[in-house]
C-alpha atoms as one frame of an Amber mdcrd trajectory, in Angstrom:
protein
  -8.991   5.113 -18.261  -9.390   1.728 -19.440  -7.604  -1.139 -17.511  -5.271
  -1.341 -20.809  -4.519   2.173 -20.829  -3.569   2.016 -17.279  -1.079  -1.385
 -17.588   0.512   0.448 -20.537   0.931   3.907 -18.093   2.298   1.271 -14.979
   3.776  -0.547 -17.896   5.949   2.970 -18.633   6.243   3.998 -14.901   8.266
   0.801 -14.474  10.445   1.882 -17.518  11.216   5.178 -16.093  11.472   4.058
 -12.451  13.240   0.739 -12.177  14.112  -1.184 -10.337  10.804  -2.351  -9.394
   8.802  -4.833 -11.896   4.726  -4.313 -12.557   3.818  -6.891  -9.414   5.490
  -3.969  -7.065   2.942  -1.421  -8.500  -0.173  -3.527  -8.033   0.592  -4.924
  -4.413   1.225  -0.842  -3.683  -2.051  -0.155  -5.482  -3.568  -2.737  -3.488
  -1.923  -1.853  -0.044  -3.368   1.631  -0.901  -6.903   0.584  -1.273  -6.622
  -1.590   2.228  -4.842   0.972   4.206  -7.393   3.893   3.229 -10.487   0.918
   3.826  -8.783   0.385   7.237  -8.311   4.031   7.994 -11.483   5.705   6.931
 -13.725   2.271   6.303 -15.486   1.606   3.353 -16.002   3.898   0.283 -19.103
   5.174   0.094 -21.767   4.355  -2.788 -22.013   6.912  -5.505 -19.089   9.257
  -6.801 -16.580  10.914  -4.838 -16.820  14.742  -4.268 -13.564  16.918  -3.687
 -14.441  16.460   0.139 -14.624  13.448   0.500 -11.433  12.449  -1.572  -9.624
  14.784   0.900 -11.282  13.133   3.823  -9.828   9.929   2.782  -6.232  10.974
   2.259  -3.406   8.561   3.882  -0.177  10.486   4.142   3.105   8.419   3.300
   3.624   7.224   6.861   0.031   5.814   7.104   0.600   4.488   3.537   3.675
   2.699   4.959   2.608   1.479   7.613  -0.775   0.272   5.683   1.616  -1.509
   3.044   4.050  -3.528   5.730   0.605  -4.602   7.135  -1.218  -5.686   3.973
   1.999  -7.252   2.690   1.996  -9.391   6.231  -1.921  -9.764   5.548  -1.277
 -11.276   2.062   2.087 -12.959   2.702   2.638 -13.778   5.761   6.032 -14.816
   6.987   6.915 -14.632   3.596   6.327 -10.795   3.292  10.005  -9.630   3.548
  10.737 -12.284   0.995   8.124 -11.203  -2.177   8.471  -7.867  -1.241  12.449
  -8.064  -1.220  12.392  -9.968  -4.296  10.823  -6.818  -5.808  13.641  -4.686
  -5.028  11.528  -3.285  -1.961  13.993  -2.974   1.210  12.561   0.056   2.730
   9.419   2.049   3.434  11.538   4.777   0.983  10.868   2.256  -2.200   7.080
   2.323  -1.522   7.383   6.085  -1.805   9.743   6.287  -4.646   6.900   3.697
  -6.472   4.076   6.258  -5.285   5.586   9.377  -6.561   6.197   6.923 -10.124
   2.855   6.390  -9.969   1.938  10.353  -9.528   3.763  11.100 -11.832   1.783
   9.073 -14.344  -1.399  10.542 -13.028  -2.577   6.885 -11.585  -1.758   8.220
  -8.185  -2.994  11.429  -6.555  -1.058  13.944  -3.946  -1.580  17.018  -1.548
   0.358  20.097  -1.513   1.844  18.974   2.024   2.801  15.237   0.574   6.178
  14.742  -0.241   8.518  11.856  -0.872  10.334  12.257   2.310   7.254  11.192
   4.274   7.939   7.464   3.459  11.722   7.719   4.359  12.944   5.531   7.384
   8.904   4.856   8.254   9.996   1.877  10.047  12.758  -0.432   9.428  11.874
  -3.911   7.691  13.989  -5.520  10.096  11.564  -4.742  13.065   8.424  -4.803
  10.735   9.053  -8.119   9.540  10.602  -9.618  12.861   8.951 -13.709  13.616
   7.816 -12.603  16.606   6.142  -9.125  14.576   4.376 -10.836  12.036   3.252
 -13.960  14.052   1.520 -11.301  16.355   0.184  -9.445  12.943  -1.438 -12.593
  11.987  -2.889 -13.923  15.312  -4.609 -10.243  15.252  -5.850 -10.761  11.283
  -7.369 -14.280  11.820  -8.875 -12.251  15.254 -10.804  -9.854  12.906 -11.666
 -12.058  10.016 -13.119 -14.893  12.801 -15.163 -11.416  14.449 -16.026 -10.558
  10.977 -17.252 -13.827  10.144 -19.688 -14.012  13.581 -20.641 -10.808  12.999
 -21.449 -11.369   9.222 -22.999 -15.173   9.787
């Protein structure tokens, strides 16, 4: 699928599944990407076998957790803000914009996965708490200065 083909299938996703514009898709295509990388580290070279695609399965709770983290990761104390902004109150949206995106074949599932999975994950309230996300960045600029030394 070209990267056209693909806007114009988020493109009618976002149609059927509103209220959440085309920047809610990417960041959860994005968070999905990080939260598998931090979960089962990075994808090996050469194509994918049936195996490992399975080994590398986040359920929704992993996905939601992986998504309040990458949105703290790329927004900071600002995450609640951009991610309220795009209709995203709850861990439930990020499943309701998963299942969209499933449903458009951009997205893959199990048998066992299930929308319920991303209900009540953890409220925003405690996930996006000063204190939370001061803590989630001290930790962040922890592993990026380690990954730096260990890189350099």
């Amino acid at each position: 699928m070209t990267a056209d083909e693909e806007e114009l299938d988020l493109k009618s996703a976002l149609e059927k599944n509103a209220p959440y514009p085309m920047e809610a898709f990417a960041f959860v295509r994005e968070g999905l990407d990080h939260t598998v990388r931090g979960l089962h580290g990075e994808l090996p070279e050469g194509p994918l076998d049936e195996e490992d695609v399975h080994d590398r399965h986040v359920d929704g709770g992993q996905l939601s957790l992986g998504l309040l983290h990458f949105a703290i990761r790329k927004y900071g104390l600002m995450a609640e803000t951009v991610l309220s902004h795009w209709n995203i109150t709850r861990t439930d949206d990020f499943g309701r914009i998963v299942f969209a995106m499933i449903e458009q074949g951009l997205m893959s599932k199990t048998d066992e996965d299930d929308l319920e999975d991303f209900f009540g994950v953890r409220p925003f309230s405690t996930a996006f708490a000063p204190g939370t996300v001061k803590e989630a960045l001290i930790e962040i600029r922890r592993e990026e200065r380690s990954a730096d030394r260990a890189g350099g």
